[in-house]
N, C-alpha and C positions, 0 to 999 in steps of 0.2 A: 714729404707728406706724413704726420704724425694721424695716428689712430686713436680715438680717443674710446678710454676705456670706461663703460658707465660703473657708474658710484653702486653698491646695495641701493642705499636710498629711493637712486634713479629707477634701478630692476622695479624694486619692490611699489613705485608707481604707474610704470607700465601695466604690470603685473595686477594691479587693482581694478577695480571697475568703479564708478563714480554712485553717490548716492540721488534716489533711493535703492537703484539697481543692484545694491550690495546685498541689501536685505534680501530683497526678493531671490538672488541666485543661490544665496545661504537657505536658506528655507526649502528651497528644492531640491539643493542638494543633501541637506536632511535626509527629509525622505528617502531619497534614493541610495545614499548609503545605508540609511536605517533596516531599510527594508532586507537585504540582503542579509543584513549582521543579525537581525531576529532571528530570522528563519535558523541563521545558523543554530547561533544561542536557544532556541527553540529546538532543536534534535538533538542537541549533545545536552541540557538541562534536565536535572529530572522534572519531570512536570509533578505538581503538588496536588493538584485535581482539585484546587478551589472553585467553588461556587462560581458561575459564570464566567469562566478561567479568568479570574483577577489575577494572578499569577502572571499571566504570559502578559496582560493588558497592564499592567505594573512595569513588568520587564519592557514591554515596551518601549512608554512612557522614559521609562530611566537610560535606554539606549537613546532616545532620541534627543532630551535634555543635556546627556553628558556631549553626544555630537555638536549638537549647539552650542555649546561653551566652545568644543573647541574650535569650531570654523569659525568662533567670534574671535578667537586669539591670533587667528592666520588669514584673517580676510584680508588683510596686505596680498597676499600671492595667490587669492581666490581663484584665476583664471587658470595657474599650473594645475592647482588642486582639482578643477574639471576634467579638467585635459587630461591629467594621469590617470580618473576614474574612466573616462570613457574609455580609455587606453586598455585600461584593464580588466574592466568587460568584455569589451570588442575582441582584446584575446581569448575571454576563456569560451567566448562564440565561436570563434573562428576552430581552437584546437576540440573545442567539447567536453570542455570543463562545466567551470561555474559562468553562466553569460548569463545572456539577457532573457533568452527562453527560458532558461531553466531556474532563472529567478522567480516568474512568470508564473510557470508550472507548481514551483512549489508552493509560494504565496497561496495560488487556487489549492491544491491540497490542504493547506493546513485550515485555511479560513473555510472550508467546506465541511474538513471535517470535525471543527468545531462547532459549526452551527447544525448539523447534524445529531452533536452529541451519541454517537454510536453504546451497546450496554454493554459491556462485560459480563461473561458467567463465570463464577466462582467453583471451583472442583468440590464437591461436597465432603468426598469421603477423603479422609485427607493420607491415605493408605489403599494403593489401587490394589483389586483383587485381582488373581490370577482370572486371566483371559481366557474363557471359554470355545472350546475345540481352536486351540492356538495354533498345532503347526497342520490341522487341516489349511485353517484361514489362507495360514502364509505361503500354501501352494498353490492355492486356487488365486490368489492375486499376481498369476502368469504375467507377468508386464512384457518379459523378454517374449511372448510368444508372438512372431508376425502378424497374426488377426488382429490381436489388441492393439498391438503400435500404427499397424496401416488404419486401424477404424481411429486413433487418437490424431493422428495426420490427417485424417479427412475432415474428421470437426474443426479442427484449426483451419484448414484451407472452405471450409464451409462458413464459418460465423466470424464476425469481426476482421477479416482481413482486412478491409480496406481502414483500420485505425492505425494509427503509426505505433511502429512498435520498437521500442531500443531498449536495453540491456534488462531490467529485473521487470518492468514492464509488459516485454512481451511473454517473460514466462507466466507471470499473471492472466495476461492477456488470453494465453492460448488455454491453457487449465482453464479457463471461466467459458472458453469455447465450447469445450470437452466437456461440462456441467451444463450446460446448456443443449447439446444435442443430444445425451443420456436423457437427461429430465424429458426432455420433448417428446423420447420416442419410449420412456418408461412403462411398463406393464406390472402392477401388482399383481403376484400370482402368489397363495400358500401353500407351502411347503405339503407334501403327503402327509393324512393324518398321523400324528401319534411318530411320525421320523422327521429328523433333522437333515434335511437335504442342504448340502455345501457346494455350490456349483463352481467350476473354473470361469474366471472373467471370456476367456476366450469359449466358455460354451454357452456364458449366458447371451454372449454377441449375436448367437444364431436368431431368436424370439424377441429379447429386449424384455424379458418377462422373468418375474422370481419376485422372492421377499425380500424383507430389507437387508440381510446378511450379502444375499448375491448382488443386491444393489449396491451395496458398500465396497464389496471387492470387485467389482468392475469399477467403479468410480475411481478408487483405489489405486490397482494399475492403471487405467488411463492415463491418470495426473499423473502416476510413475513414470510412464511411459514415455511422455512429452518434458520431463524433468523436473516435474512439480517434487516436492516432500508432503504425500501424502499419509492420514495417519487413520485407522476403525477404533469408534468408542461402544463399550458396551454399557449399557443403564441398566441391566437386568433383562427388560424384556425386549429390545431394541436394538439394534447393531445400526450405527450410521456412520457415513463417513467426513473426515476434515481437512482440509488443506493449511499447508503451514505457508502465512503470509510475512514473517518476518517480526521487525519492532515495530512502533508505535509511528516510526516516521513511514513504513512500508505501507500500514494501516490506513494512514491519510491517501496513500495513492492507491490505494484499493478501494477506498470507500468512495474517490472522485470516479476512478472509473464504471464499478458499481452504477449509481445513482444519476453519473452526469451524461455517460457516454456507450454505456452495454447494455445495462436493464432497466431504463429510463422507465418504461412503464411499468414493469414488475416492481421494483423498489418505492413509487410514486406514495411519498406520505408514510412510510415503514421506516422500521430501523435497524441497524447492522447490529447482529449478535456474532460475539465469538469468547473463544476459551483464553485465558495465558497462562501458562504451565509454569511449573518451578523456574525455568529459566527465563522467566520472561518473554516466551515468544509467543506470537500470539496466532492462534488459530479458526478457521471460518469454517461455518457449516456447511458441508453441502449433499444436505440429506433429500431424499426426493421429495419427502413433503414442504422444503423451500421452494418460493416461485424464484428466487438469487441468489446468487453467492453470498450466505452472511442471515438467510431468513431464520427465523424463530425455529427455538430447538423445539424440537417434536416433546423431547424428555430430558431434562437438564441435568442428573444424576448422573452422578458418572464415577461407574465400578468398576473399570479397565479400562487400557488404554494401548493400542497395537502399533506403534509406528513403523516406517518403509523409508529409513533412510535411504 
């Protein structure tokens, strides 16, 4: 009994699909490869911040024409070519890489927060001044003390638990908890005439009440507390405080969760402010006079800057 060994030829017509059927599998698998290799080339590119991002809608474009050429040059073995993409989704599903959800996910981030178009504020003074009552500030922002950490665990297990929460996500997540039950149970109080009262986050815990200084450094430790990098800006007559969200790919999943999934109705028709410092990373507001994470700065100037690594 001889075994007969097929030809290339032979593979590479099994291997094929018949017409018009060719066309059509090519075409979707376009997309579908397309889509993933954007998103890449979309966070490692710098973005150019053209008018209605022609840029990325360019890049696009150019990813998907150059895919096209090439699954016209291997539509002989079209059917492999399925097979090892589904293959290799299906794995980074299963281990928790790059799959299908997280294709998904990002896609929604980026195309949300494009059509958003979020603004950027620019640091005015381009030489920050010495921070006023600095290392009172830095004591009063008690993060290590157990009142502020058990009241920053409680916001978290208060607000948004039930959204899924996995790796840079949930520390978003839980910080926007934390600005959320501050904000809610906030008390504007002024300071005694004519003194400058500095309060510890753990005393202002007792009332929920003070100016904007003791709102910032409770804010402050909070987000510290829970492992946020929180940072206090001064404007002259202002102290507020900011949270550091990351780069510009962080940005998109901040702004989806924002708008799509935490403060649905707070953010409803607004738009996302925030800072990005010399090193490019970019920062959100969350002064009490925000109804969100991300609302219009009270005062844009900005003459110091305190951070809490």
């Amino acid at each position: 009994m001889t075994i007969k060994i097929p030809t290339i030829a032979q593979l590479k017509e099994k291997l094929s699909l018949p017409k018009p059927w060719d066309i059509v599998v090519i075409f979707i698998l376009n997309i579908l490869i397309a889509i993933p290799l954007f998103l890449i080339a979309h966070q490692n590119l710098i973005d150019l911040n053209w008018k209605l991002h022609l840029d990325r809608i360019l890049l696009f474009i150019l990813i998907v024409i150059s895919i096209q050429l090439l699954l016209r040059l291997v539509k002989t073995i079209i059917i492999l070519i399925v097979f090892l993409y589904l293959i290799t989704l299906l794995y980074g599903t299963l281990i928790g890489n790059y799959g299908f959800k997280r294709v998904f996910e990002d896609y929604n981030y980026m195309v949300y927060s494009m059509s958003e178009n979020p603004n950027p504020e620019d640091i005015i003074v381009a030489k920050l001044l010495p921070f006023p009552n600095k290392s009172k500030i830095i004591d009063a922002v008690d993060f290590t003390n157990p009142r502020v950490r058990n009241f920053a665990l409680s916001a978290t297990a208060k607000h948004f638990r039930d959204t899924k929460q996995t790796g840079n996500k949930r520390r978003l997540i839980q910080c926007f908890a934390v600005f959320k039950e501050i904000r809610n149970r906030w008390n504007y109080v002024n300071d005694p005439k004519g003194r400058e009262y500095i309060a510890y986050a753990s005393e202002t815990l007792q009332h929920f009440s003070g100016d904007c200084d003791d709102h910032a450094i409770l804010m402050a430790a909070c987000i510290k507390a829970v492992g946020g990098t929180p940072r206090i800006i001064h404007t002259g007559g202002h102290l507020y405080p900011e949270m550091l969200i990351g780069n510009k790919n962080d940005l998109e999943t901040a702004i989806y969760l924002i708008k799509e999934v935490l403060f649905i109705q707070e953010s409803h028709h607004q738009q996302i402010y925030y800072h990005i410092d010399e090193r490019d990373q970019i920062w959100l507001n969350l002064d009490y006079t925000a109804a969100y994470p991300g609302g219009k700065f009270m005062s844009e100037e900005i003459l110091g800057a305190l951070t809490f690594n």
